[in-house]
Rosetta silent file (secondary structure, phi, psi, omega in degrees, C-alpha in Angstrom):
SEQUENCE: XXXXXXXXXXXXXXXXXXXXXXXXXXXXXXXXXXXXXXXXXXXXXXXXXXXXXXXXXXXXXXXXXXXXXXXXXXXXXXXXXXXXXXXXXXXXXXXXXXXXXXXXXXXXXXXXXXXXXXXXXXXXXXXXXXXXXXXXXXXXXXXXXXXXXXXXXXXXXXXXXXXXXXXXXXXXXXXXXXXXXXXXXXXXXXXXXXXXXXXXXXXXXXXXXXXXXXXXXXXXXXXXXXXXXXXXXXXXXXXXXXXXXXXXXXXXXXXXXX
SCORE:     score description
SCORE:     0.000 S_00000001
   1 L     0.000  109.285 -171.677  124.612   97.837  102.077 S_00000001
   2 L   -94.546  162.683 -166.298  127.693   95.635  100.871 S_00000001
   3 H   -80.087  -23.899 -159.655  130.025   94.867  103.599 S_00000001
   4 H   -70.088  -22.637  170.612  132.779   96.077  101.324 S_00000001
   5 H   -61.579  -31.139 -167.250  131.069   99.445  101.645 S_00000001
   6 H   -50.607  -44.070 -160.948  130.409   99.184  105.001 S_00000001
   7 H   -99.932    0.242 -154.774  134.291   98.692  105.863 S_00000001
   8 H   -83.283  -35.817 -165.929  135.813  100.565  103.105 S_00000001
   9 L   -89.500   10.508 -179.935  135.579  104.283  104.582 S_00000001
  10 L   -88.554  125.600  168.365  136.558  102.510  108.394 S_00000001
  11 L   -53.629  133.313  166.686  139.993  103.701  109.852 S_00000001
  12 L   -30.294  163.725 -167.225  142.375  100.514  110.269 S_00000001
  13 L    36.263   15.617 -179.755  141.733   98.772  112.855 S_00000001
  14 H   -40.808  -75.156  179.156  138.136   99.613  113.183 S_00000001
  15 H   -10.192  -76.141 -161.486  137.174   95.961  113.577 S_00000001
  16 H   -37.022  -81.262 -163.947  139.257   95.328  116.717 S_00000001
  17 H   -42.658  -35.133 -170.515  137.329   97.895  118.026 S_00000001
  18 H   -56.626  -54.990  174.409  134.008   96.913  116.499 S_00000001
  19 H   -49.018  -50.726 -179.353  134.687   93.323  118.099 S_00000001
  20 H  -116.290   48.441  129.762  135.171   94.456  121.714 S_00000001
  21 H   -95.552  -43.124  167.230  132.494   96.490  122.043 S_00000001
  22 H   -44.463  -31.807 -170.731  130.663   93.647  120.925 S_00000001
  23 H   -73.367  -64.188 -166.436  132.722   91.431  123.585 S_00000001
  24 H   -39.700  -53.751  171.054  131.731   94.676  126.367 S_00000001
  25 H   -30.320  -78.941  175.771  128.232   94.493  125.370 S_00000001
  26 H   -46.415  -24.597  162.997  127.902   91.010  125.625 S_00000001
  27 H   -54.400  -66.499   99.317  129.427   91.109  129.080 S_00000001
  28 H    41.159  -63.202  173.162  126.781   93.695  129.846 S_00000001
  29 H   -85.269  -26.758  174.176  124.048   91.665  128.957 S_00000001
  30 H   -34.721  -63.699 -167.530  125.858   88.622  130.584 S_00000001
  31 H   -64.994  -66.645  167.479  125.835   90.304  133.736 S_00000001
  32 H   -59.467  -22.784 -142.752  122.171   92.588  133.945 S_00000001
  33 L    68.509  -23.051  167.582  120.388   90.663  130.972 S_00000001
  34 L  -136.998  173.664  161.920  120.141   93.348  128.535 S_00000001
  35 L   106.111   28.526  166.000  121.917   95.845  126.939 S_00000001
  36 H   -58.716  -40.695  166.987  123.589   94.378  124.566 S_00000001
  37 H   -59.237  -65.845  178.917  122.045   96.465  121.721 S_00000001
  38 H   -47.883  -41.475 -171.742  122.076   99.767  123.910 S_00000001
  39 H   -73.778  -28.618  169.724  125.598   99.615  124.543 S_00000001
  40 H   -53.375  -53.301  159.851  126.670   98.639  120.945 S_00000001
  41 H   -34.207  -60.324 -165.811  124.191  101.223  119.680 S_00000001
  42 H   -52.230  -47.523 -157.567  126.237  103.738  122.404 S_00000001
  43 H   -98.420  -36.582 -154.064  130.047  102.985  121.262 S_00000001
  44 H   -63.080  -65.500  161.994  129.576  101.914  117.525 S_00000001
  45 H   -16.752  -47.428  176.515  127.880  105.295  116.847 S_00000001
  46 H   -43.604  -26.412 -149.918  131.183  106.892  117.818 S_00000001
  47 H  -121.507    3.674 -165.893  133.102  105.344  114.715 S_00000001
  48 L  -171.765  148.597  173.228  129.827  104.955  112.194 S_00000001
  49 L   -49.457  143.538  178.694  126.260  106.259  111.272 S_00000001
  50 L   -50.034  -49.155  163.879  123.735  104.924  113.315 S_00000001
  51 H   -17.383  -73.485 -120.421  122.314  102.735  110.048 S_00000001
  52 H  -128.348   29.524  178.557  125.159  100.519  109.864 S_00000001
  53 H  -120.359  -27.443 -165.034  125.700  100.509  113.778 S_00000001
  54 H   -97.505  -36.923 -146.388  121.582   98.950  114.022 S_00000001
  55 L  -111.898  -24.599  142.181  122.677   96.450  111.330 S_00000001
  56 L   -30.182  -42.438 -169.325  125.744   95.215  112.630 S_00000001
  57 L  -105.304   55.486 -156.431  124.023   94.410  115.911 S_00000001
  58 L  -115.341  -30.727 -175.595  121.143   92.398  114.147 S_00000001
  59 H  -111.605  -51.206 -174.816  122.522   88.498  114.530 S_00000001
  60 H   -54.140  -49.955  140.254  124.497   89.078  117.788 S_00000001
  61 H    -7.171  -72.724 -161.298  120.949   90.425  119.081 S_00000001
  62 H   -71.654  -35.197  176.915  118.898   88.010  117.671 S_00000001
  63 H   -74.192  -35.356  175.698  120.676   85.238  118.884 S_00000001
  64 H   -94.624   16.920  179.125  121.078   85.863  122.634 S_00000001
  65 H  -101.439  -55.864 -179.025  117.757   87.326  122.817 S_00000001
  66 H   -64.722  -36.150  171.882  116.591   84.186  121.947 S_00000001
  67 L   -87.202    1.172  144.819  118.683   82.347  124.021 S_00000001
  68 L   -75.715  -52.446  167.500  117.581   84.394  126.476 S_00000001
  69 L   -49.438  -18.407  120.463  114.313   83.944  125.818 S_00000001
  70 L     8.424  116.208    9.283  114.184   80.356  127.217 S_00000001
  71 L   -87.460 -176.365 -179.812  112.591   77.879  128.281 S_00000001
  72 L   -71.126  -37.616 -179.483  110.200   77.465  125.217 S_00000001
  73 L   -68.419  -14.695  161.446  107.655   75.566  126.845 S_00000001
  74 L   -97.491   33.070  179.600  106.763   78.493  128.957 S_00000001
  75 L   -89.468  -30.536  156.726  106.405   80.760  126.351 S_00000001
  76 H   -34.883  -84.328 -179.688  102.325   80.374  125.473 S_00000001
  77 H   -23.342  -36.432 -153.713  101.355   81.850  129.180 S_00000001
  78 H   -99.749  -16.680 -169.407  103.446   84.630  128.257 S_00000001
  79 H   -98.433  -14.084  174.370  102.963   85.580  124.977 S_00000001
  80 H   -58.492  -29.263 -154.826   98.905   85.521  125.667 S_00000001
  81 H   -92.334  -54.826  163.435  100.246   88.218  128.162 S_00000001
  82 H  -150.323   77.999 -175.492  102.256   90.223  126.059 S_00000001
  83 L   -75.047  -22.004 -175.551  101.511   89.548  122.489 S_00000001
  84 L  -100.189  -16.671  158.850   99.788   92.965  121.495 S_00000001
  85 H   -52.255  -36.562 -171.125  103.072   94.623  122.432 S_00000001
  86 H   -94.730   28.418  174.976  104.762   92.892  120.190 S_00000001
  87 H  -111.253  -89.902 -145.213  102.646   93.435  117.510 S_00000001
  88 H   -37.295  -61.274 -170.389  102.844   97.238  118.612 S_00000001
  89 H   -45.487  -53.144 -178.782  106.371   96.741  118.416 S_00000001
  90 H   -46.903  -64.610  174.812  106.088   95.397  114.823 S_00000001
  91 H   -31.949  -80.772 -175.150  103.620   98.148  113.949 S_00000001
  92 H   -52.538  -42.224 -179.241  105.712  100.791  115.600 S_00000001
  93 H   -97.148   -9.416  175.656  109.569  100.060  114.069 S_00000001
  94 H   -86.338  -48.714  158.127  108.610   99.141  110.437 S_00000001
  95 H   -11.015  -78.825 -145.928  106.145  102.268  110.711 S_00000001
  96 H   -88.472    7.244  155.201  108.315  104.336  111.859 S_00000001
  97 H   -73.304  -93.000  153.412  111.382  103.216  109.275 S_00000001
  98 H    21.377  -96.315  158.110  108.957  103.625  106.679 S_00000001
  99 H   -27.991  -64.264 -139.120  108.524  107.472  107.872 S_00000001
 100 H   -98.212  -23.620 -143.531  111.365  108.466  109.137 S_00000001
 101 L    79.440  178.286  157.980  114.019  106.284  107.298 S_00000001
 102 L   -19.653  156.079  154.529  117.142  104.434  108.461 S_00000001
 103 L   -93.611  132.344 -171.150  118.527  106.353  111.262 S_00000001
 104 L  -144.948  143.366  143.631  121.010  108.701  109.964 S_00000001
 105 H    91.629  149.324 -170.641  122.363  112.444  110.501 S_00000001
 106 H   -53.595  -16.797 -176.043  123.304  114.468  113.233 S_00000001
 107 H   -65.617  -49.475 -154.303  119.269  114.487  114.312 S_00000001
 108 H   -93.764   -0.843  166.358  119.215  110.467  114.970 S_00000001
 109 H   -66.595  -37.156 -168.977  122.754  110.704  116.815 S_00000001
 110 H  -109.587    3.498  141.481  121.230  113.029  119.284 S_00000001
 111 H   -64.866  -54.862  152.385  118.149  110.787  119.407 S_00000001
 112 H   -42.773  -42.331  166.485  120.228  107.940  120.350 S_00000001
 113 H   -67.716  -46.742  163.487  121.660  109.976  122.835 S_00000001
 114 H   -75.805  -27.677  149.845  118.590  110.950  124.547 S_00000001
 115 H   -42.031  -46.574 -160.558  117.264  107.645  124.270 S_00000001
 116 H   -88.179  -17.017  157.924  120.445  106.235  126.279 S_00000001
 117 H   -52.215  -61.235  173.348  120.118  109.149  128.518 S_00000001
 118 H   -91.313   -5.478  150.752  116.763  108.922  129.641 S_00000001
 119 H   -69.102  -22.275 -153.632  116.724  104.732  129.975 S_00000001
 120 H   -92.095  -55.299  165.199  119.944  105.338  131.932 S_00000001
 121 H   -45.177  -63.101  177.140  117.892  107.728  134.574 S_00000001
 122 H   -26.687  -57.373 -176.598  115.243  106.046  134.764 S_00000001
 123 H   -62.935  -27.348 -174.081  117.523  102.487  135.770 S_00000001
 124 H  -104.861  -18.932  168.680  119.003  104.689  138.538 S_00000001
 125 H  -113.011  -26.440 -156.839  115.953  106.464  139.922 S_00000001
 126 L   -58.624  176.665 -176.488  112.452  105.440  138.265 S_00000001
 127 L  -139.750   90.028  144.422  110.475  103.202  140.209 S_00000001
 128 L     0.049  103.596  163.829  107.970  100.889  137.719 S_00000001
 129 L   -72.266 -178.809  171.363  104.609  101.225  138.729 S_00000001
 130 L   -81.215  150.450 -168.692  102.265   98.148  139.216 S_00000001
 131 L  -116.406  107.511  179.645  100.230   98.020  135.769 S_00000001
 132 L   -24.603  122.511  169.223   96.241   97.168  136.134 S_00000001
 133 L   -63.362  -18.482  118.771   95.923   94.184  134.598 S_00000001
 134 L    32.176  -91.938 -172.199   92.717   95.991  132.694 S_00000001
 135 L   -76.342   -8.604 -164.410   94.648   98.220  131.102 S_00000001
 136 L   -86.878   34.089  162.760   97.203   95.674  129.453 S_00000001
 137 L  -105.112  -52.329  158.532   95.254   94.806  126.211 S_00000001
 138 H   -60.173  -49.635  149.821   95.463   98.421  125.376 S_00000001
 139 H   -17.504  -74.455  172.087   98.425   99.510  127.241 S_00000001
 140 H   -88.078  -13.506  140.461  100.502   97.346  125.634 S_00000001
 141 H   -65.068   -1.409 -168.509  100.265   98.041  122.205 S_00000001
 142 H   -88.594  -50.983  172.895  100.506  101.506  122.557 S_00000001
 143 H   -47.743  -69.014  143.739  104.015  100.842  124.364 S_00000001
 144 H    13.051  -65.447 -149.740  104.626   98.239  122.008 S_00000001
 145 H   -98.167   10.660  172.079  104.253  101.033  118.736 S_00000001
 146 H  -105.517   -1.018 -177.291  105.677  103.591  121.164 S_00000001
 147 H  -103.728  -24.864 -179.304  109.030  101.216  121.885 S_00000001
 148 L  -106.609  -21.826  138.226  109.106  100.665  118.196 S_00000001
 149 L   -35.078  -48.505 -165.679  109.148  104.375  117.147 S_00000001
 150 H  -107.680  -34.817  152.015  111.631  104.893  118.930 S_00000001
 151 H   -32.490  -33.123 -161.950  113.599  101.740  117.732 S_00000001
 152 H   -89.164  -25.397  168.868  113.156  102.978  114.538 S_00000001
 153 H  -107.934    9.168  179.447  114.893  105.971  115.100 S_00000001
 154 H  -135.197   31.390 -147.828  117.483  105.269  117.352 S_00000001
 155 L    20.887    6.307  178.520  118.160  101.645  117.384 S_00000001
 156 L   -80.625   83.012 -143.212  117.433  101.151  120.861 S_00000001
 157 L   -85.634   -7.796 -153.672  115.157   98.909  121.940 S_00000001
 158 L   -98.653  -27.013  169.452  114.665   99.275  125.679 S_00000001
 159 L  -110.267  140.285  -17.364  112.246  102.399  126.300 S_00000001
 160 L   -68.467  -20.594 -178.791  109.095  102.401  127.432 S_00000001
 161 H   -43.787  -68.341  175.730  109.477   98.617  127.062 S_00000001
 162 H   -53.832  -38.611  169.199  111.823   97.307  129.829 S_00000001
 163 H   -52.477  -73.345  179.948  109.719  100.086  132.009 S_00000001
 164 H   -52.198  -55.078  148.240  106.371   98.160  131.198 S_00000001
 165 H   -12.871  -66.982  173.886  107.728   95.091  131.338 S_00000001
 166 H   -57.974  -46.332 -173.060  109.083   95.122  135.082 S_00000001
 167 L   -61.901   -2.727 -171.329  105.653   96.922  135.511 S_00000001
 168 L  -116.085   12.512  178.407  103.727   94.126  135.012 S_00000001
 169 L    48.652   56.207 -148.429  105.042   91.476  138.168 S_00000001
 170 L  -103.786  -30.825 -152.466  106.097   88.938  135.617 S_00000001
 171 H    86.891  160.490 -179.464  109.129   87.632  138.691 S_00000001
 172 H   -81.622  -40.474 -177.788  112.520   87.667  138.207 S_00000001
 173 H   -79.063  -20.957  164.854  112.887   84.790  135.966 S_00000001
 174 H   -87.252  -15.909  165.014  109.759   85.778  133.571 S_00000001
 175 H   -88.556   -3.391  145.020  110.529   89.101  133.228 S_00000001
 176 H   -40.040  -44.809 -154.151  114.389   87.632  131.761 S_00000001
 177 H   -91.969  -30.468  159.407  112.405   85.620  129.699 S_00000001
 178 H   -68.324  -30.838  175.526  110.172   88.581  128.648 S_00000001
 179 H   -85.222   -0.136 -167.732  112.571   90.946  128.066 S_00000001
 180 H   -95.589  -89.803  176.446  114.461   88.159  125.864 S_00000001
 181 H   -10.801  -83.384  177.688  111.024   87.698  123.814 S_00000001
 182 H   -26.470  -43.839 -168.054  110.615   91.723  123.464 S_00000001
 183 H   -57.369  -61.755  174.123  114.013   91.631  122.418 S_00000001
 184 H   -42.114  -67.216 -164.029  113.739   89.346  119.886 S_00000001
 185 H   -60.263  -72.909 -164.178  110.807   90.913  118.267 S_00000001
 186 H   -69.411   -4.412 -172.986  112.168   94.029  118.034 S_00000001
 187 H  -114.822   19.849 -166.682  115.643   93.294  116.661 S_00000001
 188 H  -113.499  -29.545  161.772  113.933   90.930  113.922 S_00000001
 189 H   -55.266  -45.111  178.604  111.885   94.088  113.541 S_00000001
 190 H   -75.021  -21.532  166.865  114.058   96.413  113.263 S_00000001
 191 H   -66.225  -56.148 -143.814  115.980   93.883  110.571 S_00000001
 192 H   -77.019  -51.291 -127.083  112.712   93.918  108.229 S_00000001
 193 H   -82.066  -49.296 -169.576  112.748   98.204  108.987 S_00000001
 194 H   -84.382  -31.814  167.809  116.737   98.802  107.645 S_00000001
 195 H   -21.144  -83.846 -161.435  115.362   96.021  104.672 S_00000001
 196 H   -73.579   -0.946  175.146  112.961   97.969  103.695 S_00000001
 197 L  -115.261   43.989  164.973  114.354  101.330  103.631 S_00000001
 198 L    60.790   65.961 -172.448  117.732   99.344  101.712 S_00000001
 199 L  -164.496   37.078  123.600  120.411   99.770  104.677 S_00000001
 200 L  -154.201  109.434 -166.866  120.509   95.912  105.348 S_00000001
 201 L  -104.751 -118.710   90.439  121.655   93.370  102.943 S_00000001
 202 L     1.362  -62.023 -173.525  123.608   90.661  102.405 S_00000001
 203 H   -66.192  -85.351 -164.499  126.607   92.270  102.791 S_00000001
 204 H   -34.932  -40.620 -167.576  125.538   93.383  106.368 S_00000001
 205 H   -71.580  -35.896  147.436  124.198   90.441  107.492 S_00000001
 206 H   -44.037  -53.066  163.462  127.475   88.888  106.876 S_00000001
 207 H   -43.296  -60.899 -167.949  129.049   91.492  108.995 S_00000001
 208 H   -50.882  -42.339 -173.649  126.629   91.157  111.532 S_00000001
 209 L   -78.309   -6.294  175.775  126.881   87.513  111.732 S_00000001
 210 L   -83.211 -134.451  -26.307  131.168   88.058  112.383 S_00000001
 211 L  -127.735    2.750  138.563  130.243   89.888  115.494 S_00000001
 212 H    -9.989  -76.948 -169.483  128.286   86.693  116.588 S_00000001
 213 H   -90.169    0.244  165.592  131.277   85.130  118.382 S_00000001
 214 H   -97.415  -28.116 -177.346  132.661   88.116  120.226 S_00000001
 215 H   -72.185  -31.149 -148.600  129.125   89.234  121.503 S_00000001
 216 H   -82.501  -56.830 -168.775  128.375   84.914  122.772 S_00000001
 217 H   -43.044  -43.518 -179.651  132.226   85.520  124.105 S_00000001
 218 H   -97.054   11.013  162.608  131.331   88.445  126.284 S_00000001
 219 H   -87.674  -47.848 -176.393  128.138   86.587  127.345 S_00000001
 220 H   -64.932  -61.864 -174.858  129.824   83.433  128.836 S_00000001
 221 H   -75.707   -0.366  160.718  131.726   85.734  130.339 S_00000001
 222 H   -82.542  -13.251  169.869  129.038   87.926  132.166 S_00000001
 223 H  -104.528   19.978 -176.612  127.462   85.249  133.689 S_00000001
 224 H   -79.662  -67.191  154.993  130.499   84.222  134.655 S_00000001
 225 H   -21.216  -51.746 -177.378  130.892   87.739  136.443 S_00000001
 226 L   -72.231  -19.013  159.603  127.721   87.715  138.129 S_00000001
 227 L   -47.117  -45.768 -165.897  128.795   85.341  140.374 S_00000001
 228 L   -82.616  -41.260 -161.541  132.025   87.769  141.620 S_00000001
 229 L   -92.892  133.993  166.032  130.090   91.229  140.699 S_00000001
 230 L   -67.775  114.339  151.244  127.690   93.026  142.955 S_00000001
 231 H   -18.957  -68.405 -177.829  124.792   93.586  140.306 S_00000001
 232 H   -59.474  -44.547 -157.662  123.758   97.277  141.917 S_00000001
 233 H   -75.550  -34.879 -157.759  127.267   98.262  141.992 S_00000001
 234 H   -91.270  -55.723  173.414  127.922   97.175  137.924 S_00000001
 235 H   -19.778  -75.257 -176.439  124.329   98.444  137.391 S_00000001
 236 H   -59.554  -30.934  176.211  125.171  102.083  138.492 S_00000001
 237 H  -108.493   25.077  169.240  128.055  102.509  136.589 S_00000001
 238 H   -86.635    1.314  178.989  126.977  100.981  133.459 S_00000001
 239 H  -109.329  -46.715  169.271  124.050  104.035  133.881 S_00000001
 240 H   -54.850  -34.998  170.128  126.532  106.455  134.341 S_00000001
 241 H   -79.165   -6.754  154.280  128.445  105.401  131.469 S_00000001
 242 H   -77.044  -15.547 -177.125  125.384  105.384  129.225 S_00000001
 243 H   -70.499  -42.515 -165.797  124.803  109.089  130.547 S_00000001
 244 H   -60.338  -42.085 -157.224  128.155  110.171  129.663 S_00000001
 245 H   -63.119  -53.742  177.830  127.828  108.435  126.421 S_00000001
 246 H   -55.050  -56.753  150.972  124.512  109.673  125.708 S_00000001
 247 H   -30.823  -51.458  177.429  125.306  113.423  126.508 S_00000001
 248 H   -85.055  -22.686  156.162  128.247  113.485  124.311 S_00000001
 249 H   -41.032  -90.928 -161.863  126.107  112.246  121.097 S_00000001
 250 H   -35.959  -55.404 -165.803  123.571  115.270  121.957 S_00000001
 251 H   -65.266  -49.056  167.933  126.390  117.575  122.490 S_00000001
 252 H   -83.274  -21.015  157.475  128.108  116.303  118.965 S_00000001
 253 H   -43.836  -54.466  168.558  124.951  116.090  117.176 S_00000001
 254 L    49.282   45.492  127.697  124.433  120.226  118.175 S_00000001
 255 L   -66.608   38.348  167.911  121.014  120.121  116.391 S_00000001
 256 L   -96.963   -9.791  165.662  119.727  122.666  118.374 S_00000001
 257 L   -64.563   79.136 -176.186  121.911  124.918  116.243 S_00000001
 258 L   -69.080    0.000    0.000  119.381  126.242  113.699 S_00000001
């Protein structure tokens, strides 16, 4: 995927736009800690195939996910804890590239839509159960390759994961630092996934890496925010506005029209 292809069929002034959704995103994650991917995933998708929407948000990702992911030295405890997810994860999004391909075509539009639909209920009603500790050597790969399945087809990284995650009484600051790890994993996965089915090259990664400094931009300033912003308050209507978003994919997707 050369960038000049990428941009060539993009209405003027696409960029602009590309760039502050990247800034909104990054705000987004500023403020909550995630969703930088979902929301990018949400609005990109408007103006471009889902492919080249996942490959764009591949360095802006990778980088605050990591930087998220912080500090280092307490990363051992945690990855003994939940290391066969991310191997699930691994498992699950190259897999499921492999199979399904890139995501493309009105089918993975109105996957992405029901992906951002049913993380967005969930954030306003589910409730996380407590997770046996027991069950989490099996448990969590199966989320793990069932979080990466669905990466693979919608670019979306957040379900069953961020559910399982919370579920496990990690604290507030290790489950930041977990979902930053998860994060990681999955958007370096999800890099090797559009590799190997050709939909991220050079070209993209160049792209990807301009959209760097508007997603860091809309980071400083979400944690800027969270000082001023009620959390619950920015919470609910960043879940209504993935419902809306998420609805209107499904509804312009119409594959139920056989």
């Amino acid at each position: 995927m050369d960038l000049a292809v990428m941009t060539s069929h993009l209405p003027a002034g696409a960029w602009g736009f590309i760039a502050m959704v990247f800034v909104l995103a990054g705000i987004v994650k500023g403020v909550v800690g995630l969703g930088l991917p979902t929301i990018s995933m949400a609005l990109l998708a408007l103006a471009m195939p889902p492919a080249q929407a996942a490959a764009l948000l591949i360095v802006p990702s990778f980088v605050t996910n990591v930087w998220q992911g912080r500090p280092f030295v307490a990363l051992g405890p945690l990855l003994r804890r939940i290391g066969g997810m991310q191997v699930g994860v691994c498992v699950g999004t190259v897999g499921g590239a492999l199979l399904l391909g890139a995501p493309a075509g009105d089918w993975a539009t109105a996957a992405l839509g029901v992906a951002l639909v049913a993380y967005a209920l969930w954030g306003l009603f589910g409730k996380a159960p407590r997770v046996d500790p027991n069950a989490e050597p099996w448990l969590g790969p199966l989320v793990g390759i069932v979080t990466g399945a669905v990466t693979a087809a919608t670019g979306v990284f957040v379900v069953p994961a961020v559910p399982y995650l919370q579920a496990l009484g990690l604290g507030k600051d290790g489950l930041i630092q977990a979902m930053g790890v998860s994060f990681t994993v999955s958007t370096l996965a999800l890099a090797a996934g559009l590799w190997l089915t050709g939909d991220y090259a050079s070209g993209a990664a160049g792209a990807s890496l301009l959209m760097l400094a508007p997603a860091l931009a809309g980071m400083w300033a979400g944690t800027r925010l969270r000082q001023a912003l009620s959390p619950p308050v920015f919470k609910l209507w960043f879940m209504i506005s993935l419902i809306v978003l998420g609805l209107y994919q499904i509804l312009e997707a119409g594959v139920w029209a056989f």
